[in-house]
N, C-alpha and C positions, 0 to 999 in steps of 0.2 A: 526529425520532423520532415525536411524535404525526403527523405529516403520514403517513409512512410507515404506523401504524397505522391512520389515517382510511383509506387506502387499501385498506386489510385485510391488509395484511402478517400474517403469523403472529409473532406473540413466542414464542419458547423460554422465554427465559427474563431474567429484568428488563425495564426500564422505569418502574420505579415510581421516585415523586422521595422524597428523602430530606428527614424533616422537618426534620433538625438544621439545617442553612443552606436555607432555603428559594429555589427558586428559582435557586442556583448548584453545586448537583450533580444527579446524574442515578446511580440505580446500574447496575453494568455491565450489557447488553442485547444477545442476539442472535436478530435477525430471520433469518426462513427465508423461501423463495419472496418473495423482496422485487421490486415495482414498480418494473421499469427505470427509468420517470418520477420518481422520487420523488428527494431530493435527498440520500435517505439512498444511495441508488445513485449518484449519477451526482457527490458531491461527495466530498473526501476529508473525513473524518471524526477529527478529533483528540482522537478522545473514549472513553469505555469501550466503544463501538459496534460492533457486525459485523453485515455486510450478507451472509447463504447461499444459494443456491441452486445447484439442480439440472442437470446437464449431461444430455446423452446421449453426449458424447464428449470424447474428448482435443481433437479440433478445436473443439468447441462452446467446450470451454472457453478455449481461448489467444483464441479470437475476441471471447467477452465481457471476458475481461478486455485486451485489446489496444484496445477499443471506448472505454475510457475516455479523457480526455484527461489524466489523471495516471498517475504511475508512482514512485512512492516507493518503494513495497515491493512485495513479493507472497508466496505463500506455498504449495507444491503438495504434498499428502500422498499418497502411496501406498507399498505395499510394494516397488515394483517402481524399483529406481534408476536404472537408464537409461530408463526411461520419465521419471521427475523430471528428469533431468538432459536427455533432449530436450526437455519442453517447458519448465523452466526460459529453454533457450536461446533460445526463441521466443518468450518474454514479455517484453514493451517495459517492462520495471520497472529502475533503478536496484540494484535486490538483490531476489534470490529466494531464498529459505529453504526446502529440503528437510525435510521431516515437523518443521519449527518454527515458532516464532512469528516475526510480520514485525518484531521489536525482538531487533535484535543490534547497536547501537550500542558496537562495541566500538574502542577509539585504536587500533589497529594495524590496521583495516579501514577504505578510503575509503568516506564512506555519502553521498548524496544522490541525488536521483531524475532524473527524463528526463518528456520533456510537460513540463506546466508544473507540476510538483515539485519544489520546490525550486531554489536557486541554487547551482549545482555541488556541490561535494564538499568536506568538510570531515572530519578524521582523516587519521591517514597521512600519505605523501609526497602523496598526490594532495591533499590537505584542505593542506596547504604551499601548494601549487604555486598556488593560490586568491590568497594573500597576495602572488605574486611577479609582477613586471615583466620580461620575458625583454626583451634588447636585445640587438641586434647593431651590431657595429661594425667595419667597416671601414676599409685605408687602401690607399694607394698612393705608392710612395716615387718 
């Protein structure tokens, strides 16, 4: 976060560190026009964090977000649902969320990412299927 600030990133809003435990919280913070250099951009962030910016299009956007090397989540808001639902389909994320948050960590939904997010799938049959040894076996009489 400061890295991204020294940069000049815009803060909306937080950033500030909270005195009660010093040094292991951070309140929640979201940057705008953020530094594709910066590590707040280019690393996944498992924190109160969000990284904004500006497109000029539907293609700008699946491009930057396909440019990362992770894919956990994603998350694409507009009114227009088959516009969501196309480019849903075009974004290399594990789960895309239509006008929600990228946290639907629900058991009857398989969750994990694609890129190097995550280690397959967990929930569900597929979040099972994790656990098992498939074997074939054969004979001949």
């Amino acid at each position: 976060l400061s890295e991204a600030i020294s940069k000049g990133d815009s803060v909306v809003c937080g950033s500030e560190q909270h005195d009660a435990v010093p040094g292991a919280s951070i309140a929640s913070s979201v940057l705008k026009d953020v530094d594709t250099s910066t590590t707040m951009w280019n690393e996944e962030n498992f924190g109160p964090l969000v990284a904004v910016t500006t497109v000029q299009s539907d293609e700008e956007a699946v491009k930057i977000a396909n440019s990362s090397e992770y894919g956990l989540s994603a998350a694409v808001f507009t009114r227009d649902l088959r516009k969501s639902l196309t480019l849903a389909k075009q974004i290399q994320s594990g789960a895309v969320h239509i006008n929600s948050m990228t946290i639907q960590d629900e058991p009857s939904l398989a969750f994990g990412g694609v890129k190097n997010s995550g280690w397959g799938r967990f929930n569900a049959d597929k979040g099972m299927e994790e656990f098992l040894v498939t074997k074939v076996m054969t004979w001949d009489d």
